[in-house]
Legacy VTK file of the C-alpha trace (Angstrom):
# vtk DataFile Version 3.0
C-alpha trace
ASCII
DATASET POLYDATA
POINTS 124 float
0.000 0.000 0.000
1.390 3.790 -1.066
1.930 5.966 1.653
-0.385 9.105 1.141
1.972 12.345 1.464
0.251 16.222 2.317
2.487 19.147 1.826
1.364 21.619 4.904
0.934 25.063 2.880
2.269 27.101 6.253
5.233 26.936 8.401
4.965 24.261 12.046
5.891 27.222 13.930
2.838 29.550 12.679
0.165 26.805 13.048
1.626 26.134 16.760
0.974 29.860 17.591
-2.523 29.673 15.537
-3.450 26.053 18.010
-1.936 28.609 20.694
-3.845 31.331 20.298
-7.228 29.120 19.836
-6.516 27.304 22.607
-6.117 31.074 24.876
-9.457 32.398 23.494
-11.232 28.853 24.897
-9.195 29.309 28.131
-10.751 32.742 28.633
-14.511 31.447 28.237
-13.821 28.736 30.602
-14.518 29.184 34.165
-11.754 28.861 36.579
-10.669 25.281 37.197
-8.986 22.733 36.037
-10.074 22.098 32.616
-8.765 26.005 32.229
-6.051 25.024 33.983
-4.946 22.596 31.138
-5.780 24.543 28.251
-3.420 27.265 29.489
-0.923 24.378 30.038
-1.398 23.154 26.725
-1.202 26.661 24.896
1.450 27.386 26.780
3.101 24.053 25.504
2.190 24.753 21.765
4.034 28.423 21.953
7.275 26.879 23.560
7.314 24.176 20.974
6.753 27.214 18.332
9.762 28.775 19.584
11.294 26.113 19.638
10.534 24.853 15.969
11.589 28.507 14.933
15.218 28.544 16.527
15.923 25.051 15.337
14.930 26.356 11.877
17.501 29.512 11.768
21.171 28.655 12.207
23.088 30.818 14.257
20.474 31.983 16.678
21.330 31.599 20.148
18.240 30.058 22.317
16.481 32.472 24.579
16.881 32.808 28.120
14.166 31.732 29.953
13.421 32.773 33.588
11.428 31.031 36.619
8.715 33.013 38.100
6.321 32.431 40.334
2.784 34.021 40.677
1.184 34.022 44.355
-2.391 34.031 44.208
-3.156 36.656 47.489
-6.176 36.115 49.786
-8.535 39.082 50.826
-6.561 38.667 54.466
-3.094 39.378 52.538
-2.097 35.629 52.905
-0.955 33.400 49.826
-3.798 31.292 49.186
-2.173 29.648 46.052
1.171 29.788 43.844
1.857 28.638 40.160
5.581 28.169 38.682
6.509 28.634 35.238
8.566 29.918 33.047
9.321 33.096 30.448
11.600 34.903 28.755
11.037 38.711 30.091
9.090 40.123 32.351
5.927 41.384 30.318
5.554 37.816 28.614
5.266 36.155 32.766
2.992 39.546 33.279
0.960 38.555 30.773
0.723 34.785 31.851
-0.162 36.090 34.952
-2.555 38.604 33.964
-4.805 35.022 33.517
-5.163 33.789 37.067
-6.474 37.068 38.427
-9.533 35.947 39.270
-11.389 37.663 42.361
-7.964 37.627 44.060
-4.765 39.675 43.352
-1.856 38.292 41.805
2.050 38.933 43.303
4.751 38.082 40.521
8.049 37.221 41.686
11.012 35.977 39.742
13.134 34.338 42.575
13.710 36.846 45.087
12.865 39.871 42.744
9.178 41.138 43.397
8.082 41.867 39.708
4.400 43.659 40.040
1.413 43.219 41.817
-2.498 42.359 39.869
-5.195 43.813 41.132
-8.320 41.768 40.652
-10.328 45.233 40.788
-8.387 46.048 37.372
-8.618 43.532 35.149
LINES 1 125
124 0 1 2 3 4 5 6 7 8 9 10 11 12 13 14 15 16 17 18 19 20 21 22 23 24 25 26 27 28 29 30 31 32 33 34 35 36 37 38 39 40 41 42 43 44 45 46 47 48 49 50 51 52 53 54 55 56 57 58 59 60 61 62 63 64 65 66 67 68 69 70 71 72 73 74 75 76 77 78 79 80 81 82 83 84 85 86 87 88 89 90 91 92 93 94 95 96 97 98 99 100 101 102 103 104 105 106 107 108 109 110 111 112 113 114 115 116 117 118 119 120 121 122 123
Protein backbone atom coordinates (compact mmCIF):
# COMPACT_ATOMS: atom_id res chain seq x y z
CA UNK A 1 0.00 0.00 0.00
CA UNK A 2 1.39 3.79 -1.07
CA UNK A 3 1.93 5.97 1.65
CA UNK A 4 -0.38 9.10 1.14
CA UNK A 5 1.97 12.34 1.46
CA UNK A 6 0.25 16.22 2.32
CA UNK A 7 2.49 19.15 1.83
CA UNK A 8 1.36 21.62 4.90
CA UNK A 9 0.93 25.06 2.88
CA UNK A 10 2.27 27.10 6.25
CA UNK A 11 5.23 26.94 8.40
CA UNK A 12 4.96 24.26 12.05
CA UNK A 13 5.89 27.22 13.93
CA UNK A 14 2.84 29.55 12.68
CA UNK A 15 0.17 26.80 13.05
CA UNK A 16 1.63 26.13 16.76
CA UNK A 17 0.97 29.86 17.59
CA UNK A 18 -2.52 29.67 15.54
CA UNK A 19 -3.45 26.05 18.01
CA UNK A 20 -1.94 28.61 20.69
CA UNK A 21 -3.84 31.33 20.30
CA UNK A 22 -7.23 29.12 19.84
CA UNK A 23 -6.52 27.30 22.61
CA UNK A 24 -6.12 31.07 24.88
CA UNK A 25 -9.46 32.40 23.49
CA UNK A 26 -11.23 28.85 24.90
CA UNK A 27 -9.19 29.31 28.13
CA UNK A 28 -10.75 32.74 28.63
CA UNK A 29 -14.51 31.45 28.24
CA UNK A 30 -13.82 28.74 30.60
CA UNK A 31 -14.52 29.18 34.16
CA UNK A 32 -11.75 28.86 36.58
CA UNK A 33 -10.67 25.28 37.20
CA UNK A 34 -8.99 22.73 36.04
CA UNK A 35 -10.07 22.10 32.62
CA UNK A 36 -8.77 26.00 32.23
CA UNK A 37 -6.05 25.02 33.98
CA UNK A 38 -4.95 22.60 31.14
CA UNK A 39 -5.78 24.54 28.25
CA UNK A 40 -3.42 27.26 29.49
CA UNK A 41 -0.92 24.38 30.04
CA UNK A 42 -1.40 23.15 26.73
CA UNK A 43 -1.20 26.66 24.90
CA UNK A 44 1.45 27.39 26.78
CA UNK A 45 3.10 24.05 25.50
CA UNK A 46 2.19 24.75 21.76
CA UNK A 47 4.03 28.42 21.95
CA UNK A 48 7.27 26.88 23.56
CA UNK A 49 7.31 24.18 20.97
CA UNK A 50 6.75 27.21 18.33
CA UNK A 51 9.76 28.78 19.58
CA UNK A 52 11.29 26.11 19.64
CA UNK A 53 10.53 24.85 15.97
CA UNK A 54 11.59 28.51 14.93
CA UNK A 55 15.22 28.54 16.53
CA UNK A 56 15.92 25.05 15.34
CA UNK A 57 14.93 26.36 11.88
CA UNK A 58 17.50 29.51 11.77
CA UNK A 59 21.17 28.66 12.21
CA UNK A 60 23.09 30.82 14.26
CA UNK A 61 20.47 31.98 16.68
CA UNK A 62 21.33 31.60 20.15
CA UNK A 63 18.24 30.06 22.32
CA UNK A 64 16.48 32.47 24.58
CA UNK A 65 16.88 32.81 28.12
CA UNK A 66 14.17 31.73 29.95
CA UNK A 67 13.42 32.77 33.59
CA UNK A 68 11.43 31.03 36.62
CA UNK A 69 8.71 33.01 38.10
CA UNK A 70 6.32 32.43 40.33
CA UNK A 71 2.78 34.02 40.68
CA UNK A 72 1.18 34.02 44.35
CA UNK A 73 -2.39 34.03 44.21
CA UNK A 74 -3.16 36.66 47.49
CA UNK A 75 -6.18 36.12 49.79
CA UNK A 76 -8.54 39.08 50.83
CA UNK A 77 -6.56 38.67 54.47
CA UNK A 78 -3.09 39.38 52.54
CA UNK A 79 -2.10 35.63 52.90
CA UNK A 80 -0.95 33.40 49.83
CA UNK A 81 -3.80 31.29 49.19
CA UNK A 82 -2.17 29.65 46.05
CA UNK A 83 1.17 29.79 43.84
CA UNK A 84 1.86 28.64 40.16
CA UNK A 85 5.58 28.17 38.68
CA UNK A 86 6.51 28.63 35.24
CA UNK A 87 8.57 29.92 33.05
CA UNK A 88 9.32 33.10 30.45
CA UNK A 89 11.60 34.90 28.75
CA UNK A 90 11.04 38.71 30.09
CA UNK A 91 9.09 40.12 32.35
CA UNK A 92 5.93 41.38 30.32
CA UNK A 93 5.55 37.82 28.61
CA UNK A 94 5.27 36.15 32.77
CA UNK A 95 2.99 39.55 33.28
CA UNK A 96 0.96 38.55 30.77
CA UNK A 97 0.72 34.79 31.85
CA UNK A 98 -0.16 36.09 34.95
CA UNK A 99 -2.55 38.60 33.96
CA UNK A 100 -4.80 35.02 33.52
CA UNK A 101 -5.16 33.79 37.07
CA UNK A 102 -6.47 37.07 38.43
CA UNK A 103 -9.53 35.95 39.27
CA UNK A 104 -11.39 37.66 42.36
CA UNK A 105 -7.96 37.63 44.06
CA UNK A 106 -4.77 39.68 43.35
CA UNK A 107 -1.86 38.29 41.80
CA UNK A 108 2.05 38.93 43.30
CA UNK A 109 4.75 38.08 40.52
CA UNK A 110 8.05 37.22 41.69
CA UNK A 111 11.01 35.98 39.74
CA UNK A 112 13.13 34.34 42.58
CA UNK A 113 13.71 36.85 45.09
CA UNK A 114 12.87 39.87 42.74
CA UNK A 115 9.18 41.14 43.40
CA UNK A 116 8.08 41.87 39.71
CA UNK A 117 4.40 43.66 40.04
CA UNK A 118 1.41 43.22 41.82
CA UNK A 119 -2.50 42.36 39.87
CA UNK A 120 -5.19 43.81 41.13
CA UNK A 121 -8.32 41.77 40.65
CA UNK A 122 -10.33 45.23 40.79
CA UNK A 123 -8.39 46.05 37.37
CA UNK A 124 -8.62 43.53 35.15
Amino acid sequence: MERRRFTQETPLDQRLDDHAKRLRKEAKGTPTGIKRDDLIRRARQAETAARMSEWLSKPGIQPPQVNEYRAFTMGHDGHITASREFRCTDDSEAVVWAKQWVDGHDIELWSGERFVIRLDHRQK
